[in-house]
C-alpha positions, -999 to 999 in steps of 0.1 A, spaced: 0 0 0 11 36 -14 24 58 20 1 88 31 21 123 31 12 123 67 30 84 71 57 96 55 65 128 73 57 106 105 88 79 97 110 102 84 105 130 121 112 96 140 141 91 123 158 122 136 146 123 173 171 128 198 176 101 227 176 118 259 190 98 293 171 68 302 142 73 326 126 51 353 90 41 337 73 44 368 85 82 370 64 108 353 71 112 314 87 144 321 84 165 352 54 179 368 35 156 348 8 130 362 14 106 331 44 80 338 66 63 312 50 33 316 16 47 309 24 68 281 41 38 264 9 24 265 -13 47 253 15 55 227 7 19 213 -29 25 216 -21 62 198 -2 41 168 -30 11 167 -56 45 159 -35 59 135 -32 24 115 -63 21 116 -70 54 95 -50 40 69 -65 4 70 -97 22 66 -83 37 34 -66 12 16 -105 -12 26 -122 14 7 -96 16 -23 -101 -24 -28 -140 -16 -24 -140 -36 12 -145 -5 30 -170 20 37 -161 47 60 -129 64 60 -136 95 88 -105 91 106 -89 96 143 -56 108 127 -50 141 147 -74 130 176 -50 102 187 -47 127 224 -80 112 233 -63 81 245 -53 103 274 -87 112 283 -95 76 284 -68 66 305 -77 95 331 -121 81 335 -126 51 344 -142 18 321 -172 21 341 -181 53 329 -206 58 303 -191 75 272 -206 84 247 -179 95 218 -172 116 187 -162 95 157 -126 104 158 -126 86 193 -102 55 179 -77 63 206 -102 64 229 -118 35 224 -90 13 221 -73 22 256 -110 13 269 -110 -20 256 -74 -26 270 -83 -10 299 -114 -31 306 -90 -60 304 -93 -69 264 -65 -80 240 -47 -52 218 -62 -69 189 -97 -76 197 -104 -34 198 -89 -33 164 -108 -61 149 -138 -45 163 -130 -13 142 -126 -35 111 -152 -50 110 -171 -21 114 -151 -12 84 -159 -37 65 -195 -37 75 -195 -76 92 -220 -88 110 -196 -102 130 -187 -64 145 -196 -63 184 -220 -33 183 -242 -26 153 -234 -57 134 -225 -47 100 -252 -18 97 -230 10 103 -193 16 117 -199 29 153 -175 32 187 -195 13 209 -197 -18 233 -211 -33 257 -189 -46 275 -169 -10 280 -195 14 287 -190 31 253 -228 43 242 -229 40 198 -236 73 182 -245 80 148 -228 104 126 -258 129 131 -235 159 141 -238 169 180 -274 147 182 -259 125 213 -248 156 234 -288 161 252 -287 124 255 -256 128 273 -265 151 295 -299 126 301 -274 97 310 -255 121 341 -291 125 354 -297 93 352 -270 85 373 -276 107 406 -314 109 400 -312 64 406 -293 65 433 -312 95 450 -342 71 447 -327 38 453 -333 21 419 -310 2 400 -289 18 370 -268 9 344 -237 28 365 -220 30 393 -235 53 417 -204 78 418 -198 76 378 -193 103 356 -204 106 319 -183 112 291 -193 129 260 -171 143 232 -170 159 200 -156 186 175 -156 226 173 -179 227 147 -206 208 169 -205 233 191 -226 254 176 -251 231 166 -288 239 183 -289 200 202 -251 208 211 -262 243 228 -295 226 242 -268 199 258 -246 229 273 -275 253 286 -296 226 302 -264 217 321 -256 250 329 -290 255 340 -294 223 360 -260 232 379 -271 263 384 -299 256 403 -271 230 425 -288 202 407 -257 176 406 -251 167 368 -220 147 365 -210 155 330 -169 161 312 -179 173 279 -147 170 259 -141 195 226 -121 180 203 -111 210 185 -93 210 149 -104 243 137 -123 225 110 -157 219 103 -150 196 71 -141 230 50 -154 256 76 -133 271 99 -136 277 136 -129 315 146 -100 316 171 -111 318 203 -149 310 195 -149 275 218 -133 287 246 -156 316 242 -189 295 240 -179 267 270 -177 294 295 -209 292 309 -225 294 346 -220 260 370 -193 247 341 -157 244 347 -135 254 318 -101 234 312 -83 235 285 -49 217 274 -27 207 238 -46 179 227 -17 165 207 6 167 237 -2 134 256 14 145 292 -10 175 288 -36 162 279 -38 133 306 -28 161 331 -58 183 319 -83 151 315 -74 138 355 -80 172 369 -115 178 345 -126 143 358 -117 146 393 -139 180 392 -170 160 378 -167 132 396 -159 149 436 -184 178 430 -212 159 407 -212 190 385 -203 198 347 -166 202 327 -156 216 299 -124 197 286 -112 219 255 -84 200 235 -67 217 208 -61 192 179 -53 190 145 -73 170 117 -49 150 98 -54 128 65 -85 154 56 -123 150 68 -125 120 53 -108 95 20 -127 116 -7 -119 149 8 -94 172 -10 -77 194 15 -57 213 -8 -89 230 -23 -97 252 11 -62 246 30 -25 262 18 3 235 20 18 256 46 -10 248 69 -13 215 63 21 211 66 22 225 97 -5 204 111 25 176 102 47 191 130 16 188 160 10 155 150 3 138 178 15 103 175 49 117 165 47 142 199 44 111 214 71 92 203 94 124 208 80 124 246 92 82 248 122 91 229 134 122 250 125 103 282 153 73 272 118 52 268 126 43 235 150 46 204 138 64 172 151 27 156 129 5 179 92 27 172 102 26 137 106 -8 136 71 -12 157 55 8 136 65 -9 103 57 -45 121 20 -32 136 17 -16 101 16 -48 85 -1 -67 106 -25 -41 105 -30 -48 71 -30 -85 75 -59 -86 97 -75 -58 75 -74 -82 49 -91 -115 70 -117 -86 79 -128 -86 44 -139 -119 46 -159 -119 74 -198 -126 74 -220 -102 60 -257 -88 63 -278 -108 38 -311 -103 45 -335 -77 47 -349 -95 77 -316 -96 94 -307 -60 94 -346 -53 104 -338 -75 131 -328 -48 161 -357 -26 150 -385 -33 170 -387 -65 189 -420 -67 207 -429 -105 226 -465 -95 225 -472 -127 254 -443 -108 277 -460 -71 271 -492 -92 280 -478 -104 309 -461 -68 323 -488 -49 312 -509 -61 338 -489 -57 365 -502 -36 392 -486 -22 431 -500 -38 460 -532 -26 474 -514 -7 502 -490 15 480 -517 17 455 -539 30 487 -515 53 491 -507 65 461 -544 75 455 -547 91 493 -577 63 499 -595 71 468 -588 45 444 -597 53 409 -621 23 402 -642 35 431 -645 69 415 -684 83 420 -679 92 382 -674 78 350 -636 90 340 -628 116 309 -598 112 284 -574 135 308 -585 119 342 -583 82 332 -544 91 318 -537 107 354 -550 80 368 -531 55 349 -497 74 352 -507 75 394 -508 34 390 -477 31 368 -456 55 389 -471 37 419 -456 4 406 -426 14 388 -403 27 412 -377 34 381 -405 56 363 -399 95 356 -424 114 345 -414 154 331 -418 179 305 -429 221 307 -455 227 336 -459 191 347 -454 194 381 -468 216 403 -493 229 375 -502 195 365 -496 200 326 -515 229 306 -544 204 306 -545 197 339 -533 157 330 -506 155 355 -520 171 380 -513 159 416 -485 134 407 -454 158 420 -472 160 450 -482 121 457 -448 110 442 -422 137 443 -401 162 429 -376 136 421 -403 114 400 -422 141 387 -405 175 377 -410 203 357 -379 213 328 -365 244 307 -385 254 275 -366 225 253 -381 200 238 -344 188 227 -336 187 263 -369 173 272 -362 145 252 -325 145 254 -333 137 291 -356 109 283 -331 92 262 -301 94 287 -324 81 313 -340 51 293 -303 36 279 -295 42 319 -322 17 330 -352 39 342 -388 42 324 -390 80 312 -423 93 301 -416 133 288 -444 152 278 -443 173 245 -467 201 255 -482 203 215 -480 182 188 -461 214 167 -435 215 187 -421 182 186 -411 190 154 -384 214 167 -363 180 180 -375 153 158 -341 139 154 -338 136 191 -363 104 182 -350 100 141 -317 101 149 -312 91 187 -342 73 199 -353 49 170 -312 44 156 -304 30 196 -313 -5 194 -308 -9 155 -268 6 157 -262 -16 192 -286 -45 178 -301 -42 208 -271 -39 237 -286 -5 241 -320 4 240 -343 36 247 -375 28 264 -399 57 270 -431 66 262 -433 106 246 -466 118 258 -480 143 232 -511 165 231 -520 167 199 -547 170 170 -567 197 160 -608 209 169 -600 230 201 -628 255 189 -600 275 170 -579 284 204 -543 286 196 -542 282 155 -514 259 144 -489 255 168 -518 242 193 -535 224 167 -512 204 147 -529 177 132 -501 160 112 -481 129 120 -462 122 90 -428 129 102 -436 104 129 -446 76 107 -419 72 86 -394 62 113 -386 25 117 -396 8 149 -412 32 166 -447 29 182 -475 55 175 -506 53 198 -533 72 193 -563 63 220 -599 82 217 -620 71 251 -610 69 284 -608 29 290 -586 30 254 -562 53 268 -555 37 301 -551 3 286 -527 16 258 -510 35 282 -504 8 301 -494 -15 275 -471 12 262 -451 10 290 -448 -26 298 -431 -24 258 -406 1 269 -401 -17 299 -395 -57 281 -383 -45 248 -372 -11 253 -398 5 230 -396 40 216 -437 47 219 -451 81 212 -485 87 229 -505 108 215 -539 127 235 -564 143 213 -565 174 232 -603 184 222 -611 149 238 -594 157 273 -625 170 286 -652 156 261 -685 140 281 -711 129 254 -711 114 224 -740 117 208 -771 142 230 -759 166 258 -754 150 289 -759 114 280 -718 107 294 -711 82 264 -676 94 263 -670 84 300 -657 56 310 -654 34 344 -612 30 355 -607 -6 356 -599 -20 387 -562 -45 386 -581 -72 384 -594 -67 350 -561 -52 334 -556 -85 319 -590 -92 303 -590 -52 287 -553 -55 278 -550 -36 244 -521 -54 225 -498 -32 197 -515 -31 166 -552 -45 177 -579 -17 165 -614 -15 180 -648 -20 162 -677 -5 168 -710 -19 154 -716 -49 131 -732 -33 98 -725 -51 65 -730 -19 45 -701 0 54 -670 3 71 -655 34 81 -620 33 94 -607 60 113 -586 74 147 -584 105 174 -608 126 165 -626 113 139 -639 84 161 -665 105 177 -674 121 145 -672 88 128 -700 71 154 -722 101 150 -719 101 112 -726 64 117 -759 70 140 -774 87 108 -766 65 86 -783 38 102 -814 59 108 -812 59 70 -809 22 67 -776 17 62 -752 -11 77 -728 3 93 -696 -5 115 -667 16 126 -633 6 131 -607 31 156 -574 20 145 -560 29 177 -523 20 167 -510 43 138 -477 24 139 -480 -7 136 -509 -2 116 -533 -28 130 -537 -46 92 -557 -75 103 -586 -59 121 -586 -38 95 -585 -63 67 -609 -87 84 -636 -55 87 -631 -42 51 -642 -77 39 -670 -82 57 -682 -50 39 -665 -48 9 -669 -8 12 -643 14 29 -642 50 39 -614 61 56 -621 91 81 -584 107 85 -584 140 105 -547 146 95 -541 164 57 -547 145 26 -512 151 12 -491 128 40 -519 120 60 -524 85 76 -550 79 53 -526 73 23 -507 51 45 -538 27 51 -549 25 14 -516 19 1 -513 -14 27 -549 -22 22 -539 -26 -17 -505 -44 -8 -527 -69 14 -553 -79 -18 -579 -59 -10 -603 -55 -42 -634 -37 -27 -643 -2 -33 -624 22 -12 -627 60 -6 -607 84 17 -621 120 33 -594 143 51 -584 176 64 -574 201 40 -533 203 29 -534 239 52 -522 248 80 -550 257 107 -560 292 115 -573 309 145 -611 305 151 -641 295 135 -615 294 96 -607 261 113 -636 241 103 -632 251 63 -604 230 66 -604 200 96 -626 169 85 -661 173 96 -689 148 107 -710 163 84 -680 150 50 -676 117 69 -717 114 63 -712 130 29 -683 107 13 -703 73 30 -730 83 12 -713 89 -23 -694 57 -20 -725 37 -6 -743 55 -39 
């Protein structure tokens, strides 16, 4: 294989170091230093096995065997900050973290070679790799604590911040975690993430968590190289955004190893004796370019490329062995050329490793759901004292009233919290307000501020939090305060949430439930951003579950059976509570309380148990079926009442699940009509609606099918809401015309 510029600059500096007078190993490197001989011998080898790497990776994708080539070269200093945390503590890393990740695996007590065959095969996309199996090349494992990420810049920063909550929030309430009680987390990335809106989410809500003497044990680490790809970081501009309140600012050479380590012990002794935030700025260079395809020379003079030669790190370090007597310029040369080849060698078996070859295999990690162990959890309630307790004496099933939407989730959330001593519930105005509707009302008092607790205005954060929490063992349900604005941290579930379990094939997972008020028809309050009624940006991520419950009894058993799938499979389910339902009593004349519904006692969990993907019928007409969710249940039955008045056979069918789509219910009511109308309150253009006729044709169905929805608008204020939400009065309308 052809030698890099930057190999070659590399041997030929070695050649010419110095030998300074032998050294004891056990002393530090060089004075004042915390980093001994000994230790920086190792991580030098750990520095040198990164650095191969880089080059394996290129000469894989220039034989078409490998498919990522975003290299460490530059970031090899982050060996250091490995060496100074311990392999207990959850890290969650930047994708130039090869150093890193191969001192943790020696560290945890793993051979040289098996972190570098972990890295090739990642390479090399095998499915033998340890993490994510051939479906993406990841630093992650297991077995050392290390968290995958994807490449989605700065994404995994609010998670991070979720995982050091995690860790004081378990032990403050006695439940187990997935770390050590006095563990720290470890997050890093580059400059350019720094300025990216979930990185600055990440940094405030810490800053803003420590300032209110909230303990958040967090060392972010700033890998800074001055580049973003072709963009360049201002000078100054990191140091200049870390400094915030309640965060300690440390900065050091990150391609001097002795500083580095010196810098990364005193940062992690901060986090870890005062349980609050650091800020562990390394200055680095990028070496070999962004990545195999990029062409440095078309934004970069030679002069400062070729300056970025003289930081290198790995050759800092060898000067550091080499000037302490450690080692002869000869010896690392001849080292490098043998580890170089072997390298290669094992490059080369990598190729030939097992593959993906299925569809089925890769869907594998997605979304595994034992329906008989969610049946089983699901009904799973506290004993009758703490459940006593919980309610103050006033158990819900003994309720003088019939329950509404809002009250029977409150009530459910009550018994879950009761029962699930690892379960947070949180979001804006949960607590002592009890949610803008009113659902949450009375938990922070009944269960605490440590169980239920208000956040900043973020609904990154908000969900940043849920997802440190859930890959740390605890049940987080976050409320999103309006269906609008989960769309301003999407990617928090697109990139973080739903990519967990399919990048770790499962090692890792994020269960939560995401409670959302959503959907339109609040009497035109609010316009838009309180009456979102679209879900498509939810519906086309993989392995997520979308509930959408319309009564009372619906909503408690979904809620419950949402929970028992985060809790046995680690499900990402987003909940979503049609807000004009919250307080709707009647259904079809004033006052006669057919959208109430009892609260079923414990005992009959099991028989009303609503399993993923299981819609509910209404009716048993052989006329018409109309198929429809949220909202348009109500409107559906009432559209249905006339109908029949009119002679027409009608059933209804509430999906209930609008991801997995319940297909069978579905199937098995369209044929025993042979007519469909699908009632879909969100647009026409995205709207669940095309999803269901598209898989009713894919499934053979040959009857006659028709489709009425809201308009492709956004919603205004007022009564201009109703010229374009779905109305009973079109559901009765379109039946008609297609019964016609």
């Amino acid at each position: 294989m052809a030698r890099d510029t930057v190999e070659t600059h590399f041997t030929d500096a070695v050649a010419t170091l110095k030998a300074g007078a032998p050294r004891d190993p056990a002393l530090p490197i060089r004075e004042g230093s915390t980093l001994t001989g000994e230790r920086c011998r190792e991580l030098y080898d750990r520095q040198q096995g990164s650095r191969l790497l880089d080059i394996a990776a290129r000469w894989l994708r220039e034989q078409n065997e490998g498919f990522y080539t975003i290299g460490s070269a530059g970031h090899e200093g982050n060996a250091a900050v490995a060496a100074a945390v311990r392999t207990t503590d959850p890290a969650l890393l930047h994708y130039r973290s090869g150093a890193f990740y191969l001192t943790r695996s020696v560290m945890a007590g793993r051979l040289p070679e098996q972190g570098l065959r972990d890295v090739l095969l990642g390479l090399t996309a095998s499915s033998d790799e340890p993490i994510a199996g051939g479906r993406h090349k990841v630093f992650g494992h297991p077995d050392l604590a290390i968290i995958p990420q994807t490449s989605t810049i700065a994404s995994h920063l609010p998670r991070s911040v979720g995982v050091a909550l995690a860790i004081e929030r378990a032990r403050a309430l006695g439940v187990a975690s997935a770390w050590p009680d006095d563990a720290i987390a470890v997050c890093s990335f580059g400059d350019a993430s720094i300025n990216h809106a979930s990185a600055l989410s990440a940094f405030n809500t810490a800053s803003y968590a420590t300032y209110q003497g909230q303990p958040l044990p967090i060392l972010f680490v700033c890998e800074d190289n001055g580049l973003g790809i072709s963009v360049r970081t201002p000078k100054g501009w990191v140091e200049a955004a870390a400094r915030r309140p309640g965060i300690e600012y440390i900065q050091a050479d990150g391609c001097d190893l002795a500083e580095v380590h010196d810098a990364a012990v005193r940062a992690a002794e901060h986090v870890r004796t005062t349980r609050s935030p650091a800020f562990l700025h390394l200055s680095t260079v990028r070496l070999m370019g962004h990545a195999g395809s990029d062409v440095e020379s078309s934004y970069r003079t030679q002069r400062e490329i070729r300056a970025d030669y003289e930081r290198d790190p790995l050759l800092r370090t060898a000067a550091l062995l080499v000037e302490a007597g450690l080692a002869t310029p000869e010896e690392l040369l001849r080292r490098y050329e043998a580890e170089r080849e072997h390298l290669l060698r094992m490059a080369l078996e990598a190729t030939r490793a097992p593959k993906l070859t299925s569809a089925r295999e890769i869907i594998e990690p997605l979304a595994p759901r034992r329906a008989d162990m969610i049946a089983k959890i699901s009904p799973v309630a506290a004993e009758p004292s703490a459940r006593e307790k919980a309610f103050a004496g006033q158990l819900p099933e003994k309720e003088d009233k019939p329950l509404t939407l809002s009250q029977a989730i409150n009530r459910t959330l009550a018994d879950a919290l009761a029962v699930y001593p690892e379960m947070m519930v949180f979001g804006e105005d949960v607590a002592k307000k009890g949610g803008v509707y009113g659902v949450t009302r009375g938990l922070q008092k009944r269960f605490g501020a440590g169980r239920v607790f208000d956040t900043l205005l973020d609904e990154q954060a908000v969900l940043g939090l849920a997802l440190g929490t859930g890959v740390s063992r605890m049940l987080p349900v976050p409320e999103i305060q309006y269906l609008a604005y989960l769309h301003n941290a999407l990617d928090q579930i697109r990139g973080e949430a739903a990519t967990m379990s399919f990048f770790s094939r499962g090692a890792y997972r994020n269960p939560m439930v995401v409670r959302v008020a959503g959907y339109a028809y609040q009497k035109g309050f609010g316009g838009h951003f309180h009456n979102d009624n679209s879900i498509a940006a939810l519906r086309d991520i993989p392995g997520i579950v979308i509930a959408s419950p319309s009564r009372p009894d619906d909503a408690s058993a979904m809620l419950r059976t949402c929970l028992a799938a985060a809790r046995t499979e680690g499900s990402v389910c987003v909940f979503i509570e049609p807000i004009a339902l919250y307080n709707t009593r009647d259904l079809f004349d004033e006052g006669d309380s057919g959208w109430l519904a009892p609260y079923a006692p414990p005992t009959r969990w099991a028989e009303t148990h609503v399993p993923i993907g299981r819609a509910r019928g209404y009716g048993d007409g052989r006329d018409l079926t109309i198929v429809t969710y949220g909202n348009g249940l109500r409107m559906s039955l009432r559209a249905a009442v006339k109908l029949t008045q009119d002679g027409v056979s009608c059933r209804v069918l509430d999906l209930r699940w609008l991801a997995p789509l319940p297909m069978e219910d579905l199937m098995r009511a369209a044929e025993l009509t042979g007519k469909v109308l699908i009632a879909d309150e969100s647009r026409r253009t995205g709207g669940v609606s095309e999803g269901i006729v598209a898989e009713m044709l894919d499934a053979g169905f040959t009857g006659q099918l028709a489709r009425v929805a809201s308009a492709d608008s956004f919603i205004p204020l007022g009564e201009a809401a109703n010229h374009v939400l779905l109305s009973e009065v079109e559901i009765e309308q379109a039946a008609r015309k297609l019964l016609s």
